[in-house]
N, C-alpha and C positions, 0 to 999 in steps of 0.2 A: 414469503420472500425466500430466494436461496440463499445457501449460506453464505457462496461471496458473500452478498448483496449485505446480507445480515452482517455479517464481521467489517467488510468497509463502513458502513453508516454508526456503528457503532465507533471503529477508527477517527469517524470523521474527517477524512480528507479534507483539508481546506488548501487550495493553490497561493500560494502564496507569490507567487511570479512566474508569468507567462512570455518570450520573449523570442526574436530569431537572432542569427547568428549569422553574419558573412563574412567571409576569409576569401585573400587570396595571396599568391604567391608563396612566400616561403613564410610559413606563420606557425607559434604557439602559441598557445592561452593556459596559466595554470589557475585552477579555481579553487578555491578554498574549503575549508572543513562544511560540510551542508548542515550539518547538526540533523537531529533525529527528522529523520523523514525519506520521501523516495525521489530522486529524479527523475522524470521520465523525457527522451529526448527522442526525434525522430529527426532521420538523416535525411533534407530535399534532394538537394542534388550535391558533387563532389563525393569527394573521401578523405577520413584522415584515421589519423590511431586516436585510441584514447586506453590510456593510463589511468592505473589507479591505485593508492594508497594501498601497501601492502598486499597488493598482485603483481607477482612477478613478469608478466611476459604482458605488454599491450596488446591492446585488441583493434582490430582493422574494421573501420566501417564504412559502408557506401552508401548511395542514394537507395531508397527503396528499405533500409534495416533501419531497427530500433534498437534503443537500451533502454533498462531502469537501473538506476544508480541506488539500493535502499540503504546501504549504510552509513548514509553519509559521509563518507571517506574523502579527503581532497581528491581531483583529479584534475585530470590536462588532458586538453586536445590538442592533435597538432598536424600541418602536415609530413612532418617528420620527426619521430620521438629523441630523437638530440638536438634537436633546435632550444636556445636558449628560450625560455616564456618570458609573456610579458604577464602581470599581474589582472586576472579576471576583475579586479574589483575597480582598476585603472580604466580595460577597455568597456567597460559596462555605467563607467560617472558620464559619458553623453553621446547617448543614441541619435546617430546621422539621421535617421528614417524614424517616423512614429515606432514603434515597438520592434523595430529591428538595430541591429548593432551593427557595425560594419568595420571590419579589421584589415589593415596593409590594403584597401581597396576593395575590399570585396570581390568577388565574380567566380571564385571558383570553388567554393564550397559555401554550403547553406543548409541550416540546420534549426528547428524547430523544439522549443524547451520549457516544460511545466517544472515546477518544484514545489512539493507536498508537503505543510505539516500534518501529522496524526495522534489524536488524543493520545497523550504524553502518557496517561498512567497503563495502557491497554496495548499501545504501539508493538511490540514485542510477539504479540501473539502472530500478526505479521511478518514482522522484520526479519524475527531469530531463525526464520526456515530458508531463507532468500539469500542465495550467494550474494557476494559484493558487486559483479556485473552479471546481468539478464542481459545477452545477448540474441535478438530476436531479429535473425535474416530475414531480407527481401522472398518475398513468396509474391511472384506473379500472379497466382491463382488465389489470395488471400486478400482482399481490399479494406478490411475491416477497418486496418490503422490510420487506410488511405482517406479517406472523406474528412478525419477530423482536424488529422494535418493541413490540409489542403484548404479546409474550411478555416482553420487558423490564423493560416501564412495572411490571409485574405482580408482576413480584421486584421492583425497586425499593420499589414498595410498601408488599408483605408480604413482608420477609425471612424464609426458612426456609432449614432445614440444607440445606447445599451450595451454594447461591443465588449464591454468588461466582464458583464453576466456572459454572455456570449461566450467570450473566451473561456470564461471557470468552468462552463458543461464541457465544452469543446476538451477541455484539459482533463475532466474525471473521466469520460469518454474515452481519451488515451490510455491515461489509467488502468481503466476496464479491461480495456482489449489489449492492450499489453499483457496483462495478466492471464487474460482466456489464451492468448497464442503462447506464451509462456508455457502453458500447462499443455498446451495443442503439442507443441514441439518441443519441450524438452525436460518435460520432470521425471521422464526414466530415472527410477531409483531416489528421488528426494521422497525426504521423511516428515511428514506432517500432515494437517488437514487440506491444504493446500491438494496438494499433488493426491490424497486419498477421492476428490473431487472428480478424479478424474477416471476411477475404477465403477465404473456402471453401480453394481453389486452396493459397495462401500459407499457411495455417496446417496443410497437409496437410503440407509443407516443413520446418516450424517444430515439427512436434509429430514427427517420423519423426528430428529432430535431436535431441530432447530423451528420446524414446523410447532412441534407442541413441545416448550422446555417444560411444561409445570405436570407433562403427564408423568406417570410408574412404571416407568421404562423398566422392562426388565430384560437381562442378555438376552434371552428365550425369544422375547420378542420382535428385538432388533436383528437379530438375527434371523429370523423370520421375514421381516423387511428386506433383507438382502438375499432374500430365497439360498439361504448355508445353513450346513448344521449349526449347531452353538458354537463347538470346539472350535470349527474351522475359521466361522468368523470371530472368533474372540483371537484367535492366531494372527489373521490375516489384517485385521485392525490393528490391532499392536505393532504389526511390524511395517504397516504402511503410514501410520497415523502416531508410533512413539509411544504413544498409553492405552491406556485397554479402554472398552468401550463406556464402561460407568466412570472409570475417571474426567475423560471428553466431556459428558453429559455434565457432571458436576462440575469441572472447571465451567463451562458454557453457562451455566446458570448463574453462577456466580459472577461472573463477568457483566451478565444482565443485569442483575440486581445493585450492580457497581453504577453501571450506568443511572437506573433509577434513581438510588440513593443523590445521585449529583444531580439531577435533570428534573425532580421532580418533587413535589412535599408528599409522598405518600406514605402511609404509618408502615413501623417496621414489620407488623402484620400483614400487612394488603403487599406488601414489595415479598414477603416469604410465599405467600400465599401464590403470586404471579408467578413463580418458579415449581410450585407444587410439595410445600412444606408446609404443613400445618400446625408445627411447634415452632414459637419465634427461639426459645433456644436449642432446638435442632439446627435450624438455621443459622444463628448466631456460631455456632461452634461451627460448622462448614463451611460460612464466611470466613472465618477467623483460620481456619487448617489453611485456606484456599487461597489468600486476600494477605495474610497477615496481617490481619488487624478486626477489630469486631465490627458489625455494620456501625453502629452509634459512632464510633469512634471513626469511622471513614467518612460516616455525613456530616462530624464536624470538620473534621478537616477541609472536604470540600468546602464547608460553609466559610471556613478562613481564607482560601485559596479564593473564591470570586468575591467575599469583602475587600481583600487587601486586593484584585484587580477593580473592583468600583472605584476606589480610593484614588487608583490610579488614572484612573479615566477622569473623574471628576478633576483630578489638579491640572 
C-alpha cells in the first residue's frame, strides 16, 4: 500500500454526512464549528465566496472548483459575504428533496458536500500540515473529482437500495482525489510527508519505509532508495518532511503499533516484534518517548474507551 493509502486507513475516515446544497438569489448560510475532521465540498454549478474562521479575506468559488475545509473552523457560504446568514443548522432540520437542501428557492447555485471524522488519537498527523482552506480550481483537463460528484448528485437525488454504501465510497473517493490534486497543484513549499509525496526521489524513501516498517533501516540505505548521497538526502528530508529520516520511520512505527494495541489482542511482543524490535523494553521506551505513554498503559486506556462506548450502545 502507499503511504496516502496507509496513513488514511489508519486515520480512518468515516463520512459522517453526505448532502447537496441549493441557493438562490440573494442568500447566506453560516455553519458551525465541524470539530475535528475534514470538509470536502464540490462546487456543481453557480458561485459564491466562502469564509472562514480566522481567515482573513474570502475565498471565490465556482462550478467545476473544490475545497477541503480540515480544521474544522466555522464557515459561511454566500452569495455575497455581507449578506446577513441564516443559521446552517436551521436550513439543514428539512431537506425539500431526498438528500438535497434547498435555500431562498434554489436554482442558482449547487453544491455537493462529505464531512469526515478521523481516529481522534492519530488525526493530527494529517490535519497539522493542511492550511484551513484547500482551494482546488476547476481544471478542464482534470476529471478525476468529476465522476464522483456527478455520481453523488445522482443518489442524492434518486435514492435506491444500497445508495448509502454508495455514497460513503463515492465521499472517500472525493477525499482521495482532493488530496492527490492538492498535492498535483499546490504544495510548492509545504512541509511534511504529505507534499514530500510528491518529490519522486523522497517518496521512493517514504514508500520503502512504509512498505517494510519492521525492517533496519539505516540512512545509508534509504538514501540509496532515493538514488542521493546520505548528506544530501538526510538535508533534503529534513527540510521537505520537518524531521530527519530515522525520526519519520520511528514515529511511523510507532503509530502502527498504536493502532495494533487498540484493533487487536496481540502480546506486547508479536506488536514489537511487527515493527522490527526485538526487545519488548526497547520498544516500550520508544513507545513511551514517542506516544507519551507506555504501550500497556495505552491498551488499557483503549480497553476503557470502547467498554465505556459498549456501555453506551447497550443503554
Amino acid at each position: 500500500m502507499d503511504p496516502l493509502s496507509n496513513v488514511l486507513s489508519l486515520l480512518k475516515p468515516r463520512n459522517y454526512m453526505s448532502a447537496g446544497l441549493e441557493a438562490g438569489g440573494d442568500w447566506s448560510i453560516q455553519f458551525p464549528d465541524q470539530q475535528d475532521g475534514i470538509k470536502c465540498c464540490a462546487v456543481v454549478a453557480g458561485r459564491c465566496w466562502l469564509s472562514v474562521a480566522g481567515v482573513a479575506d474570502p475565498v471565490f468559488v465556482e462550478a467545476g472548483d473544490s475545497f477541503l475545509l480540515p480544521s474544522g473552523r466555522p464557515f459561511r457560504l454566500a452569495s455575497d459575504p455581507a449578506s446577513v446568514p441564516a443559521g446552517g443548522g436551521e436550513v439543514f432540520s428539512s431537506p425539500c428533496k431526498p438528500g438535497i437542501v434547498s435555500f431562498n428557492g434554489g436554482g442558482d447555485f449547487l453544491l455537493v458536500s462529505s464531512r469526515f471524522g478521523l481516529e481522534g488519537n492519530h488525526a493530527e498527523i494529517l490535519l497539522r500540515m493542511l492550511p484551513p482552506i484547500i482551494h482546488i480550481r476547476d481544471r478542464s483537463d482534470e476529471p478525476a473529482l468529476r465522476w464522483p460528484v456527478e455520481r453523488m448528485m445522482e443518489e442524492l437525488r434518486d435514492p435506491r437500495p444500497g445508495g448509502a454504501l454508495v455514497v460513503e465510497h463515492l465521499a472517500h473517493m472525493m477525499l482521495v482525489d482532493a488530496l492527490r490534486l492538492h498535492l498535483a497543484q499546490g504544495s510548492a513549499g509545504g512541509v511534511g510527508w504529505l507534499f514530500a509525496l510528491g518529490d519522486r526521489q523522497l517518496s521512493l524513501a517514504i514508500n520503502s519505509m512504509h512498505d517494510e516498517p519492521a525492517h533496519r533501516w539505516t540512512l545509508q540505505e534509504l538514501a540509496t532508495r532515493a538514488a542521493m548521497s546520505r548528506s544530501t538526502f538526510a538535508l533534503k528530508f529534513k527540510e521537505k518532511v520537518g524531521t530527519s529520516p530515522m525520526d519519520y520511520l520511528a514515529s511511523w512505527r510507532m503509530l502502527l503499533a498504536a493502532d495494533r494495541l487498540k484493533t487487536s489482542s496481540d502480546s506486547l511482543s508479536t506488536v514489537a516484534r511487527s515493527i522490527g524490535y526485538d526487545s519488548d523494553t526497547s520498544f516500550s521506551m520508544a513507545f513511551k518517548k514517542i506516544m507519551g505513554c507506555s504501550p500497556r498503559a495505552y491498551g488499557r486506556r483503549q480497553d476503557r474507551v470502547s467498554g465505556s462506548m459498549g456501555v453506551a450502545r447497550a443503554a
